[in-house]
N, C-alpha and C positions, 0 to 999 in steps of 0.2 A: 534420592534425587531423580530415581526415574520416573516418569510421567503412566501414569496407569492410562490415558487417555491411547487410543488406537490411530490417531494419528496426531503429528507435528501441530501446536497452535501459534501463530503469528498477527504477532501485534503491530502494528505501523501508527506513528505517533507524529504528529506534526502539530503547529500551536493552534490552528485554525479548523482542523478536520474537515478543510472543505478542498483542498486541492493534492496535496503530494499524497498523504497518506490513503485517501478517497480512489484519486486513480491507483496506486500500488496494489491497494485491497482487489480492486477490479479484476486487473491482471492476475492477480493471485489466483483468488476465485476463479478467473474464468481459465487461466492455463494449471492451474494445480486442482479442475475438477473438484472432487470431492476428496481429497485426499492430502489436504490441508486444513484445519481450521482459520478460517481471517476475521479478524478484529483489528478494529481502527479505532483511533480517538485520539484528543485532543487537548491538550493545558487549557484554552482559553476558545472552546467553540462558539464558532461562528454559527450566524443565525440559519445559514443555508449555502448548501453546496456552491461553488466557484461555479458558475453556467460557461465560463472559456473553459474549463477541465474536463467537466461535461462534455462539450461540445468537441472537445479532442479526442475524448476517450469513442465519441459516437461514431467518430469518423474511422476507426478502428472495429468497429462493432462490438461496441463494449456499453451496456448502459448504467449508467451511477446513478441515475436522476431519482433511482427511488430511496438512494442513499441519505442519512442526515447525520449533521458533524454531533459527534458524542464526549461527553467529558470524559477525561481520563482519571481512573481511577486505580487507586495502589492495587485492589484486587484482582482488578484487568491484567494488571503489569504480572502480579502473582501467580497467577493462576494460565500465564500465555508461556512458552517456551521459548519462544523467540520475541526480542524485543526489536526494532525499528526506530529508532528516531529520524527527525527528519528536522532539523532545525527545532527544536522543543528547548536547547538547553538543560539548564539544571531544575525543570520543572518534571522530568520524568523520574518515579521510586527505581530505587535500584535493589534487586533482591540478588543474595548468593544463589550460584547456580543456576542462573538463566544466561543467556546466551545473549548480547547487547550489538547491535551494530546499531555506526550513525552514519546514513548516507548525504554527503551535500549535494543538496538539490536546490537551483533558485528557483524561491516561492512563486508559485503562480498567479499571485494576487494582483492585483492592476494590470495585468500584463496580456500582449496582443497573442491571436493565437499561434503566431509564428513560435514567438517565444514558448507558448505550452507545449507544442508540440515536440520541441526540441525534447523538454521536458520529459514528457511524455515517454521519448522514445529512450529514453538514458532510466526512464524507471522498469521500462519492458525487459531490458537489458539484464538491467540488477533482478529481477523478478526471476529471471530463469537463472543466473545464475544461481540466488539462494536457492531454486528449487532443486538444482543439481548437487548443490551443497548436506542438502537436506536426503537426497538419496531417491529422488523423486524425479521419474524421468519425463522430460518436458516433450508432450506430444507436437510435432512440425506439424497436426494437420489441425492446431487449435483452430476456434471457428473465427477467432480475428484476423483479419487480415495482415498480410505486411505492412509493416509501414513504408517501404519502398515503394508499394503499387495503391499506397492511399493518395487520393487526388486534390 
């Protein structure tokens, strides 16, 4: 059951792959460095990224846009150590011995960007927490800004 892989790999699963799981990968990626693997994907991808999650995530200095929503696939789920759901339901494989969390996040889909941001900021949250979870120390001088002093 151990992972021969040299570091942690995390999967974030939402039905769209264009907003919850897109921004978490972000944050991951960009606060957990290289020293995470991130993968995202989705039950039922959308044709292209949420541009309000985008546009949240930019305002942080984070960019997604070169990101696109990916199907979800049992191997994905297989072969990731940590699972993420994010609203997906019972369209994500469940395998023994992965580690499964499901965060409730409301979807960011039709929604203004007051609302993403909120969003946003409750996935930043969760983001460091797993990192700390995971034994992975989250650097304060990541190159995102606060969301406090974003304007």
């Amino acid at each position: 059951m151990t992972s021969t892989a040299p570091k942690p790999s995390v999967l974030f699963v939402c039905v769209h792959n264009a907003g919850r799981s897109q921004m978490a990968a972000g944050f991951l990626r960009e606060i957990g460095a290289d020293r995470v693997e991130v993968r995202s994907a989705g039950s039922e991808p959308a044709h292209m990224l949420n541009p309000t999650a985008a546009e949240a995530m930019a305002e942080v200095g984070i960019d997604i846009t070169d990101q696109q929503p990916k199907i979800l696939t049992p191997e994905t789920v297989k072969t990731s150590d940590v699972v993420i759901t994010m609203g997906c339901g019972d369209a994500c494989p469940i395998f023994p011995g992965k580690r499964y969390e499901d965060w409730e996040l409301d979807d960011p889909a039709g929604q203004g960007i007051e609302a993403v941001r909120t969003i946003r900021d409750d996935i930043r949250a969760r983001i460091e927490t797993l990192l700390s979870s995971l034994s992975i120390a989250v650097d304060s001088n990541a190159s995102t800004i606060s969301t406090k002093d974003a304007s």
